[in-house]
Structures are given as C-alpha cells and as structure tokens.
C-alpha distance (Angstrom), angle and dihedral (degrees) to the residues before:
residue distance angle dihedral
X1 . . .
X2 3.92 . .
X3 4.13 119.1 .
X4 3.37 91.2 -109.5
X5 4.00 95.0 57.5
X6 3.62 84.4 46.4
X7 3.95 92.6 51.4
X8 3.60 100.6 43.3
X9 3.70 103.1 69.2
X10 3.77 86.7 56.4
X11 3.86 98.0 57.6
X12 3.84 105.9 104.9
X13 3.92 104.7 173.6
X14 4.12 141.0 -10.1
X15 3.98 125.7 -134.4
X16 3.80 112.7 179.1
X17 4.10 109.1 -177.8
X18 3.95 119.3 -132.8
X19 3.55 106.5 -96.9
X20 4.69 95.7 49.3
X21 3.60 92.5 -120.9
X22 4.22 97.7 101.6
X23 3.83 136.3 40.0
X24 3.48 137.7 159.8
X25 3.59 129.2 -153.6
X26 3.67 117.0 -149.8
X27 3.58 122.3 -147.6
X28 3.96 143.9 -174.4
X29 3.80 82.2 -98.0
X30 3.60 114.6 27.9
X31 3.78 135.3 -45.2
X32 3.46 143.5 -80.9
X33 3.51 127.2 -127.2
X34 3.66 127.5 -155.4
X35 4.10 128.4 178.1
X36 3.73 123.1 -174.3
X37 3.98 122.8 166.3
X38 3.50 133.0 115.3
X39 4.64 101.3 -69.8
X40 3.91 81.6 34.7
X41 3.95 149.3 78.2
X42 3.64 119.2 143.8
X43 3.84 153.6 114.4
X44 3.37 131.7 -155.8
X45 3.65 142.9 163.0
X46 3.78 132.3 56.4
X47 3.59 105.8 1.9
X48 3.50 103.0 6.3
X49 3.74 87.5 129.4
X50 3.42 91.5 63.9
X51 4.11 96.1 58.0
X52 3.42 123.9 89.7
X53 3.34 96.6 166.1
X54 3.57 156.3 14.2
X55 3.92 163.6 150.9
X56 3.57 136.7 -141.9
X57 4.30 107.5 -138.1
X58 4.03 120.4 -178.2
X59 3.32 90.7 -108.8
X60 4.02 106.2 36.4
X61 3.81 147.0 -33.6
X62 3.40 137.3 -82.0
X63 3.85 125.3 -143.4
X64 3.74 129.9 -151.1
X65 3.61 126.5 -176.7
X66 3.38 150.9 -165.2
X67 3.59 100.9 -93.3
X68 4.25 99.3 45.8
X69 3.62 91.6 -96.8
X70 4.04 122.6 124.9
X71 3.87 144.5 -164.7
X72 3.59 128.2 -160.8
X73 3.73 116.6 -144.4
X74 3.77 120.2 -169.5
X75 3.99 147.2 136.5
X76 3.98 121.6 -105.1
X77 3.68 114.8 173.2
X78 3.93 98.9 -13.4
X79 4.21 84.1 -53.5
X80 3.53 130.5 111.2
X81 3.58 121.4 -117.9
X82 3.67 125.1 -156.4
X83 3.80 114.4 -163.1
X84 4.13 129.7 176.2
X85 3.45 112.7 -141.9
C-alpha cells in the first residue's frame, strides 16, 4: 500500500481560501496546513511529515509524498473528491 492510499481514507473535508495561497486539510485527527505564495512554502500539522510535495490549484491540492505516490484533493459540486494519482 502506497502513502497516498494510506492518507486518503483519512481526509475528512477541504477549505481552500480566496486568493490560492492557503488550505487546510482536515483529518480524523487534526488538520493539515499548507501555505504556498510568493515569501512562503510550507506544511505543517498532522501529517506534514508525510508530504514531500505539493501544489496549491484553484480548485484543489495536490499531494506528493515520500514514496512517488500522489492524491488529488479537490471540490466538485460542494463534495470532496479524493483522487490517487
């Protein structure tokens, strides 16, 4: 089992904020918070350990980890949509 199949039953709910530069992924256990914009790269939070990688897009996140594998996180119709990549 990959780290993203392992991640992606945890991920509860999505909020992006207005602008693309913040989101926060909440999880059975806590959240993870991820910050991209141009003074700014970072995640932290529950699971930020796990992330290698990733990118904010207008309409969700992407995840990279550690060992190559990826998960797509975004909104469709007010639902969240969990995608392996």
């Amino acid at each position: 089992m990959t780290q993203a199949e392992a991640f992606s039953p945890r991920v509860r709910r999505l909020a992006l904020n207005r602008q693309g530069t913040e989101a926060q992924v909440f999880l059975e256990e806590g959240f993870l918070y991820l910050r991209q914009d141009g003074f700014a790269r970072f995640a932290q939070g529950v699971g930020a350990e796990e992330v290698a990688a990733f990118l904010l897009r207008r309409d969700g996140v992407e995840l990279h980890f550690k060992d190559g594998s990826a998960l797509r996180l975004t909104h469709r119709l007010g639902r969240l949509r969990v995608r392996l990549l």
